[in-house]
N, C-alpha and C positions, 0 to 999 in steps of 0.2 A: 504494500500500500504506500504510495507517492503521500510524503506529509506537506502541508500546505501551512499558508504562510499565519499567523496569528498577531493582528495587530491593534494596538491603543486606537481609538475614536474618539474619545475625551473623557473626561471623569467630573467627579459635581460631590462635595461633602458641605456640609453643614461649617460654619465658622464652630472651632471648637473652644469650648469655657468651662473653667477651673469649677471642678466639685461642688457642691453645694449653691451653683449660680443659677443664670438664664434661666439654666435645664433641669431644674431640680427635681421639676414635676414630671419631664417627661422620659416617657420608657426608654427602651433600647428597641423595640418597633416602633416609637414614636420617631425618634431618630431616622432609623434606619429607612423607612417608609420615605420620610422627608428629602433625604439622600436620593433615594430613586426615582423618587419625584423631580425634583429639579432636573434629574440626569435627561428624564423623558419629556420633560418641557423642552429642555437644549436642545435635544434630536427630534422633535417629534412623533415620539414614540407611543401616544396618547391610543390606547387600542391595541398594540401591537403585540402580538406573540413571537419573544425569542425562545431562543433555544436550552437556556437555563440561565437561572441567576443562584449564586452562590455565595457564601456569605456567613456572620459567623459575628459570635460575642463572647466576649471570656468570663463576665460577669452576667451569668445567666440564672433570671427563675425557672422555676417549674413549669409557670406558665409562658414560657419560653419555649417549649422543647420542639416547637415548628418556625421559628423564630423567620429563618427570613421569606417561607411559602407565605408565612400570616402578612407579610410586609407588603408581600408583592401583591394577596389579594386587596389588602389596605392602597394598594397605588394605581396609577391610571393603567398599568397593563393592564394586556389580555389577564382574563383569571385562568385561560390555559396554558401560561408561562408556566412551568415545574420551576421547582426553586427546591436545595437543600443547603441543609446549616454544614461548616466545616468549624474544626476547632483545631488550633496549632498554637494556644496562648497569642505571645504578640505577632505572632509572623501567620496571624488568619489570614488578614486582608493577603498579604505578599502569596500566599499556599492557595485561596479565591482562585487568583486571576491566575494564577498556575493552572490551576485545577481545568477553568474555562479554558483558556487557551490551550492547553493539551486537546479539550475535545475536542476545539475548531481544525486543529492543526490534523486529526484524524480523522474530520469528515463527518463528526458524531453530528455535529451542529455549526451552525453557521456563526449564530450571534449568543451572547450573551453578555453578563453584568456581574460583577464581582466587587466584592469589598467587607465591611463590615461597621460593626457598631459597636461601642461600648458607653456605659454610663456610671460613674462611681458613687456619685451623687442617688442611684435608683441601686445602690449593692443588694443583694440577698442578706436578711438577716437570718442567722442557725438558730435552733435550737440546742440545746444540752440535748445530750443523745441517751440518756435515760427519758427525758419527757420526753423526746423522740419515741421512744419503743413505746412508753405509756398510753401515748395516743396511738401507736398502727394496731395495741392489744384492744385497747377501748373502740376501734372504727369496725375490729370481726367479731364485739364480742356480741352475743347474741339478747342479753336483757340488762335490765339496769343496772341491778346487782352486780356483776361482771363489767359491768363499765370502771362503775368506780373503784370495784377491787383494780384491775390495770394499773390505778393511781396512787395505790397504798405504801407505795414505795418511793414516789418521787418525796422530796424533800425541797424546801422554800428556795434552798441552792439551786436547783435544779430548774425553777422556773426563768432566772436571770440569762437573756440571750447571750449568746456566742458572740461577739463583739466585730464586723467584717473587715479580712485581715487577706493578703496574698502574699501565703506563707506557703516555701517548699514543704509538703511532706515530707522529703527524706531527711530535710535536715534539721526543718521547722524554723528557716532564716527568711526573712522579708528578701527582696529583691536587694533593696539598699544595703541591708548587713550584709548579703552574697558581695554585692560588689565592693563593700568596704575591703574585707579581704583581699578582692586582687585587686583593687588599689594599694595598697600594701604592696603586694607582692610584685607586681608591675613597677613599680618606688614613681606613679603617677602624682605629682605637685597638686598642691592646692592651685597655685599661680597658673598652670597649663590646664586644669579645669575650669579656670573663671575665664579665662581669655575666650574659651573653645563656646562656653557658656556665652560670656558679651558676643561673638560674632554670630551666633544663632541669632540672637535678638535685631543685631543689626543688620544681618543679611535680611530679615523676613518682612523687618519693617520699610524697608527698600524695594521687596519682594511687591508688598501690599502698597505702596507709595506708587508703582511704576505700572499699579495696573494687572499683574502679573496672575492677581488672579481671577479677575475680572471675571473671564468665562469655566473658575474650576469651586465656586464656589456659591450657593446661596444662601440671602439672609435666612433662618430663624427663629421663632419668636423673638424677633426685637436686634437678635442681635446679628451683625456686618461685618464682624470683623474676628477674627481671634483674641480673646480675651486674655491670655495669659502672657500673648505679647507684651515687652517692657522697650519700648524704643529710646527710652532716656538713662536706661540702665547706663552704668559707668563700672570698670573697674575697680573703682573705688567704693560704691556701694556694694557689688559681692564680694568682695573681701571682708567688709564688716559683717556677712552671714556668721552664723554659728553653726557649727556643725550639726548634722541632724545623723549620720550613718558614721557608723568607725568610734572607736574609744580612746584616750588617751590625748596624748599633744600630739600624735600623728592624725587623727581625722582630720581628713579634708574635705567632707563631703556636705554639701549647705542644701537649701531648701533652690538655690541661684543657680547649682549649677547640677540640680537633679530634675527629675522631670516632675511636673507638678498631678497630681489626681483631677482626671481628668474625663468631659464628656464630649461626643460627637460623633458623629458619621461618615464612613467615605466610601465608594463606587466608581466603578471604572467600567466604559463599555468597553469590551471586546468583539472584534466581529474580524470573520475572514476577510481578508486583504481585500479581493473582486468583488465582493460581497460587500463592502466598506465601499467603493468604489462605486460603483451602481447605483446605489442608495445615495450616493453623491456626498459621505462621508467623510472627512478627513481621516486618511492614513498617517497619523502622527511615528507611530515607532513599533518595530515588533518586537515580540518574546521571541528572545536566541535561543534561551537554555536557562536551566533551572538546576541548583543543588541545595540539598540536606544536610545536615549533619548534629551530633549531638559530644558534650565533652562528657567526661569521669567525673564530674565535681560531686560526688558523694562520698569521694575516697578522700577530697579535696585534693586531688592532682591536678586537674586544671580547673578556671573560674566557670562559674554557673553561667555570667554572661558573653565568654568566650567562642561561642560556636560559627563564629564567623570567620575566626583564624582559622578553622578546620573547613569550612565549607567552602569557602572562596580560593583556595590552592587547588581544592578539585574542581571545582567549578573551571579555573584558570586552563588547567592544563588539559581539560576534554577539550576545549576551545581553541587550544594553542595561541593563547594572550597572554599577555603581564597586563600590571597594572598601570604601564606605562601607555596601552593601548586606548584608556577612556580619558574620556573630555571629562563625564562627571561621574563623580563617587558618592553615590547616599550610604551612608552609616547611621543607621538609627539611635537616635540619643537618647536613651534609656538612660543614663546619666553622659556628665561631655566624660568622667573615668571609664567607661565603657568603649566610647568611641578610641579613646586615647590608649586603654588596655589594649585593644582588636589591633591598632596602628602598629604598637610594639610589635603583638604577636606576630605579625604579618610578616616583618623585619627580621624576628628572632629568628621565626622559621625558613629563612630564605624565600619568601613569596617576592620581597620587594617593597620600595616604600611610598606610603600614599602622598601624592602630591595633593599638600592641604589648601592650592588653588583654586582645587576641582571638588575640593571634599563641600556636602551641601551648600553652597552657593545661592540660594534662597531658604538657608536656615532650616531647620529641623526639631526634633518633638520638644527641644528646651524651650523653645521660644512659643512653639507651636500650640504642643501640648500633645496626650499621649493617650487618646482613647484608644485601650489597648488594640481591640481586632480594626480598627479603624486608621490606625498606620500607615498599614500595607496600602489601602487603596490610594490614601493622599499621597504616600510618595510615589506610587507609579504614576498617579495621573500627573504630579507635576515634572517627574524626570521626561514623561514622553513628548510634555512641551516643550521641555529643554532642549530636546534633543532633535523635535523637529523644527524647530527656530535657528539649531545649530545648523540645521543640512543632514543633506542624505548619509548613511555610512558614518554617521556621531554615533556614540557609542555609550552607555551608560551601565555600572554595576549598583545594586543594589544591596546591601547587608542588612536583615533586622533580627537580633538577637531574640531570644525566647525562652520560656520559663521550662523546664526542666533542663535547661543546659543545652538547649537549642540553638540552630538560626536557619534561618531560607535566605537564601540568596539568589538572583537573578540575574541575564544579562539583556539590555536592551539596546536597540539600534534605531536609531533616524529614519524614514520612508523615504 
């Protein structure tokens, strides 16, 4: 079977904003809906049955577990679009448009829409897993009696929620304590995190100044713009942070230059090249190639959010590229010691080392902000404008790290 070409048509997310704001009330359908909505006003896609939309939250309820079929019947599609949810932590949206493009490139489908949602602001709250069991014994028990027997064992401890936390399992470390560690171990400065931090901010607010995202973004409830944005940030103000990750006179890790808890939406349409064409479509950039990969960080051998030094070597050498080969470099900023840990690694291992010209150039999740499954889509849709404003045969890598010691990584090229 001859594979065919898989390319960006544009993308549409929601301005995203800090926890507890704008979005406080609305879901992670509410979102995500909103996202696909815009996407299909921009195409006119108002009726239209594609070929799948794919899509995905990290921060999911129960009444979630159709999360983005519900979204797409909630939107102006056809209601005979199929839609299923993927889950990869932060590299959904990035694993989405994988996932679509793969089928187009086999023929399975022509079109489809990828990305994802997240809301920190809308978290799941737990239960204690004794009143857990209390209630699934009291919902079979058959009379009254046996109800409340179920409950004879909970105790007033037992009714106080689980407090919402994104904690490893195997190690029971936040993301930030994972990365405090290979900040350490990395010997990544406070000073080269605030820098990498300030130019987020300045790259994005230059990004949003020049128009840039003019056609990749719709207002809202109310809100236009990314909120977490700080365009007046200085130097001088993230250095006065206090450290929030890492213990002792070595933390260097602030609230400035980590990413902040965050909400919003993002979506990317993909559609076959001829197919894009016809439709009268822009062909902004295609998917080259895609890799995986996961580290050892429960032995603590390497960091949890390192997965990008391992993925992006193979990635490199199926392709026969160096990193000398890309215009632009996205590295997702889960903190800027993440982006700064990966750079090392990259270097230690013989990959090569990133030219921090090319590295996000319209700022990234510091600045941005970091609705987890919602990532992926925003950085693709904005590298493939990058890349088709660069010209044909531009070249762009993509990095986004992930929670069990993950990352996906991507290559993408100019039309």
């Amino acid at each position: 079977m001859e594979t065919r070409n898989a390319v960006v048509v544009g993308g549409n997310r929601t301005p995203f904003t800090k926890a507890g704001g704008k979005y406080a009330a609305a879901s992670a359908q509410d979102l995500l809906t909103a996202a696909i909505d815009g996407l299909v006003a921009r195409f006119g896609l108002a009726g239209a049955e594609l070929g799948e939309v794919a899509a995905g939250a990290v921060l999911k309820h129960t009444r979630d577990f159709n999360l983005t079929r519900e979204s797409v019947l909630g939107s102006a599609l056809s209601p005979h679009t199929p839609a299923c949810d993927l889950a990869q932590a932060c590299g959904t949206g990035l694993e989405a448009v994988i996932y679509v493009s793969n089928k187009i490139r086999l023929g399975q489908v022509d079109t489809g829409i990828a990305g994802g949602a997240d809301t920190a602001s809308d978290a799941p709250i737990v239960i204690t897993e004794k009143l857990r069991r209390a209630l699934l014994r009291a919902n079979t028990a058959r009379n009254l009696p046996d109800r409340l027997k179920a409950f004879l064992a909970v105790r007033p401890a037992d009714l106080v929620p689980v407090p919402p936390a994104v904690n490893e399992a195997r190690t029971g470390l936040s993301m930030g304590e994972s990365q405090a560690i290979t900040t350490k171990e990395w010997d990544v400065t406070r000073e080269a995190q605030d820098e990498l931090a300030l130019a987020s901010h300045q790259n994005l607010a230059r990004a949003w100044d020049s128009g840039f995202f003019d056609d990749l973004v719709t207002p809202y409830l109310g809100v236009t713009r990314d909120t977490i944005l700080r365009s007046d940030t200085t130097l001088e103000k993230l250095a006065r942070l206090r450290p929030v990750f890492g213990k002792g006179e070595g933390a260097s890790m602030t609230a400035g230059n980590s990413t902040a808890l965050s909400d919003g939406a993002a979506v990317v349409l993909v559609a076959e090249e001829e197919t894009a064409r016809a439709n009268g479509w822009p062909a902004l950039a295609r998917i080259v190639d895609s890799q995986v990969a996961a580290t050892d960080y429960v032995t603590g051998k390497e960091g949890l959010l390192m997965g990008g030094a391992r993925a992006i070597p193979a990635l490199l050498e199926r392709n026969s590229m160096t990193l000398d080969d890309f215009d632009f470099i996205e590295i997702h900023e889960a903190f800027a010691a993440t982006v700064l840990a990966t750079i090392k690694g990259l270097e230690a291992n013989g990959t090569g080392t990133v030219d921090r010209s090319k590295l996000n150039v319209n700022g990234s999740s510091l600045a941005a902000g970091h609705p987890f499954a919602a990532t992926g889509g925003r950085i693709v849709a904005s590298l493939a404008k990058m890349l088709a404003d660069k010209g044909p045969g531009s070249k762009g890598l993509i990095s986004i790290c992930a929670a069990g010691g993950q990352a996906v990584t991507a290559i993408m090229e100019g039309c």
